[in-house]
N, C-alpha and C positions, 0 to 999 in steps of 0.2 A: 469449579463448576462440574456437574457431571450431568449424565442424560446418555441419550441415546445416539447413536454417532448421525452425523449429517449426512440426509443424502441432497446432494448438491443438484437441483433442477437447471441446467447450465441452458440459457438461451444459444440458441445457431450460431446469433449475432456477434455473440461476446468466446467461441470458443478461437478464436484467432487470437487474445491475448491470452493464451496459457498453453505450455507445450506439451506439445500431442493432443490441444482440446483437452487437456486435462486438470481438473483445480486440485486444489491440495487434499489428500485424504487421512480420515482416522481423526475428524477434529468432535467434539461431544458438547452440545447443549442443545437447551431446548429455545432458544429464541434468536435463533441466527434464522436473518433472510440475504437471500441471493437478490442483489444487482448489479444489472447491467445497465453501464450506467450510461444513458444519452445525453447527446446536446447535439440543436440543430439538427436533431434527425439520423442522425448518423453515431454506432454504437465508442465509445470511448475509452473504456476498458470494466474490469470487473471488479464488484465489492462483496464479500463477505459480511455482512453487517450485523451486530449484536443490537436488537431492538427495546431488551431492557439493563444494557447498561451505555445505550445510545453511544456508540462507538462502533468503527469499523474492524473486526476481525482481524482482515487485510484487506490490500487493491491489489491487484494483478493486473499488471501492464505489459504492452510493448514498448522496451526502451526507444525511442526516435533519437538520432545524434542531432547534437545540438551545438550552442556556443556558450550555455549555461544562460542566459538574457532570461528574467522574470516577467509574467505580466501582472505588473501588479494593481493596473486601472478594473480590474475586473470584480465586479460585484458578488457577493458571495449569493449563494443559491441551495435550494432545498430540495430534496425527493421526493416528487409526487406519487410515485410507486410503493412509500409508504405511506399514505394521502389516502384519507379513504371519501374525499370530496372532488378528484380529479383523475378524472383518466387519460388524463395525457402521461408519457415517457418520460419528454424531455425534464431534464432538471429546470428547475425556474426559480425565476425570482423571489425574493422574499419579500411578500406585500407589505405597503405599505400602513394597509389595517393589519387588527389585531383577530387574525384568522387560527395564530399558532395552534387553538385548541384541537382544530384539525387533524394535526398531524406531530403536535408535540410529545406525544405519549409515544409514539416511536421511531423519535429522531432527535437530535439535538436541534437548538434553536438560537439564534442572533443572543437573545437574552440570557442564556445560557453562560457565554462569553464576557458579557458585559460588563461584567462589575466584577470581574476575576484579574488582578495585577501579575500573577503569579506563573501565570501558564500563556502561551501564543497557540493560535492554532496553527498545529502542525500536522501539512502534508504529508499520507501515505506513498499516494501518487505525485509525486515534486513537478511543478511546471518542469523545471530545469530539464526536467528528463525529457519533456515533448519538444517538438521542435516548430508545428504548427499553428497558427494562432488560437484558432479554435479547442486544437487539443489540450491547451496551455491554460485554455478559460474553463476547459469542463473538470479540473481540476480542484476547482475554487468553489465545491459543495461540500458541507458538512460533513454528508454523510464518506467524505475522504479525509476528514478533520479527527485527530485526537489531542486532548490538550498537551502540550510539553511543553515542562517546564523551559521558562525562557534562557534565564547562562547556557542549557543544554539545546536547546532549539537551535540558538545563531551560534553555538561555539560547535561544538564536537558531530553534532546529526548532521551539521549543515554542511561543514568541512567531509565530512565522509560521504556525501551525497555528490559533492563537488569531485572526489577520490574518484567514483563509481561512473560517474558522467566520463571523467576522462579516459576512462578505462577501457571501457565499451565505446568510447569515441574511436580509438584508437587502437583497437584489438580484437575487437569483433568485425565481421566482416556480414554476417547474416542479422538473422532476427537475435532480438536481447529480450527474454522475457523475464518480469520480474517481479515477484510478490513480496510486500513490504508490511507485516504487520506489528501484532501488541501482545503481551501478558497484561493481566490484568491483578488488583487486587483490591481492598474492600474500599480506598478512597476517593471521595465524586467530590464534584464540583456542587455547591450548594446554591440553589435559585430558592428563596423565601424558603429557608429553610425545608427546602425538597432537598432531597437526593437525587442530583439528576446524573452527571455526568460522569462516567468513569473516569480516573487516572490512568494510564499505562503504570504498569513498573518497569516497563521493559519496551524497546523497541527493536525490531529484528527483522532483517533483508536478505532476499538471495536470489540470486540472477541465475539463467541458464543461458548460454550461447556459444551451440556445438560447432561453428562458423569460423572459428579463428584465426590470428596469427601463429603459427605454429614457429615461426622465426622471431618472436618478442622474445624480450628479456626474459631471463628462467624467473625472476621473482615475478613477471607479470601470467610468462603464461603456465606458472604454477598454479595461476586462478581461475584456470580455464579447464574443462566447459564452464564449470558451475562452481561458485563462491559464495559466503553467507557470513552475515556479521549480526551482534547486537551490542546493546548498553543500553544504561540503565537510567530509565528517565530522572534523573536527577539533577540538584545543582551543581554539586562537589561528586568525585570517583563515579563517574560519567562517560570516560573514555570507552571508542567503541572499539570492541573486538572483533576482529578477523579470524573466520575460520570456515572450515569443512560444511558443505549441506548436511552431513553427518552429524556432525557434533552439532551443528544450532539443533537437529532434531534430538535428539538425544537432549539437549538443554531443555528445549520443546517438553519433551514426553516428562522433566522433573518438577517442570514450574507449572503446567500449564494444564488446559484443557483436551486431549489429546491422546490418541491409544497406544499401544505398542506399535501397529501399523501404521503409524502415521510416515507422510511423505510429501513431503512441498512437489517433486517435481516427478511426471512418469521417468518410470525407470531410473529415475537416480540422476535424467538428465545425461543419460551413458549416449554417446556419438554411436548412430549404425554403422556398421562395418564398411559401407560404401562415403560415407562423407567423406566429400571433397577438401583438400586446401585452397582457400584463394588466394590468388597471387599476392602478392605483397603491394601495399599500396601506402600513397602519402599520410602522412602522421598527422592528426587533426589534434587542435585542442580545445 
């Protein structure tokens, strides 16, 4: 895709999950919209969202520690902020008429999914990562949803999500912020022979948290501030890679939509000279 580079319109509400207030820069198309995404009222973290290949860019979050527990009684829900019949914020429910017309054209929809064996919808933003009920349910909208393939969904993304949870459970000691998004390429998911949904080809993560353990193990806090991984939505050679904020951009900048300046996190996520260590505290899992 090319275009003109984004400039990110960042709500007040939502610059608290992204460090320094800052979203990823150097990214180029022309139909990316910025949400901030509510529920109940209160902001929940940020999306990136691509309106015509109805997929999220990325979600930028704050990691919360957790115990990994899913919710998974929670009913999926839809973006009224790309709704041009509603002006409410909050995410909502998907009615039980047939209103998609609404707001189908720039978002995926329940029907979308439906008749697709092939693919789960998978979490940019993973419950697993929040730890509050509610932040655990505002997770479970579309517009956080991209399809992945299933072997790779519950085998290899889920197990590294599981990696990442423990991680930052256990070695950060401040904030974990963390943008989690997609490459893309020409295959959708088909609805009555529409082209609707995008495929990822790729799915790719990276944390910042200048807060750490500074007494972890050298393999753990060799990952620290800031670590970055992908793999490749597939069934088979799937396995995800661990590396540098560096290098995913630099991967970034060959596959993807993206400029030579691009950069997931300010400054490179570089610690000011004054951060503190914090003490050493109990090991969570």
């Amino acid at each position: 895709m090319a275009g003109t580079e984004v400039k990110v319109n960042l709500s007040p509400d939502c610059k608290e999950f992204l460090y320094m207030g800052t979203p990823p820069q150097g990214l180029h198309a022309r139909s990316f919209q910025t949400i901030c995404q509510y529920y109940k009222g209160q902001p929940r973290y940020f999306t990136l969202y691509d309106t015509s290949s109805r997929v999220p860019v990325y979600s930028a979050y704050t990691f919360k520690r957790s115990d990994g527990s899913k919710k998974v009684d929670v009913p999926w829900m839809y973006e009224p902020q790309l709704s041009v019949v509603s002006g409410s914020r909050d995410m909502q429910l998907f009615p039980e008429e047939d209103i998609h017309r609404s707001f189908q054209d720039t978002q995926a929809v329940l029907d979308d999914y439906s008749d697709t064996v092939n693919y789960e919808r998978g979490q940019l933003n993973p419950d697993e990562h929040q730890a509050d009920h509610d932040d655990k349910a505002a997770t479970y909208t579309l517009t956080n949803v991209v399809p992945q393939v299933h072997d790779f969904s519950v085998g290899p993304w889920r197990d590294h999500s599981h990696t990442i949870r423990r991680r930052l459970n256990n070695y950060c000691y401040g904030h974990a912020y963390v943008v989690t998004g997609v490459t893309v390429s020409g295959l959708r998911i088909l609805r009555r022979n529409i082209r609707r949904v995008a495929v990822p080809a790729h799915l790719w993560s990276a944390y910042c948290c200048v807060h750490f353990d500074h007494n972890a193990p050298y393999e753990e806090r060799a990952k620290f501030p800031a670590f970055a991984s992908y793999a490749r939505n597939q069934k088979e050679n799937n396995e995800v890679q661990e590396m540098t904020v560096q290098e995913i951009e630099d991967f970034l900048k060959r596959v993807t939509y993206v400029s030579k300046s691009f950069q997931i996190f300010y400054d490179n996520c570089a610690p000011s000279k004054d951060t503190l260590q914090f003490p050493l505290r109990m090991i969570t899992k």
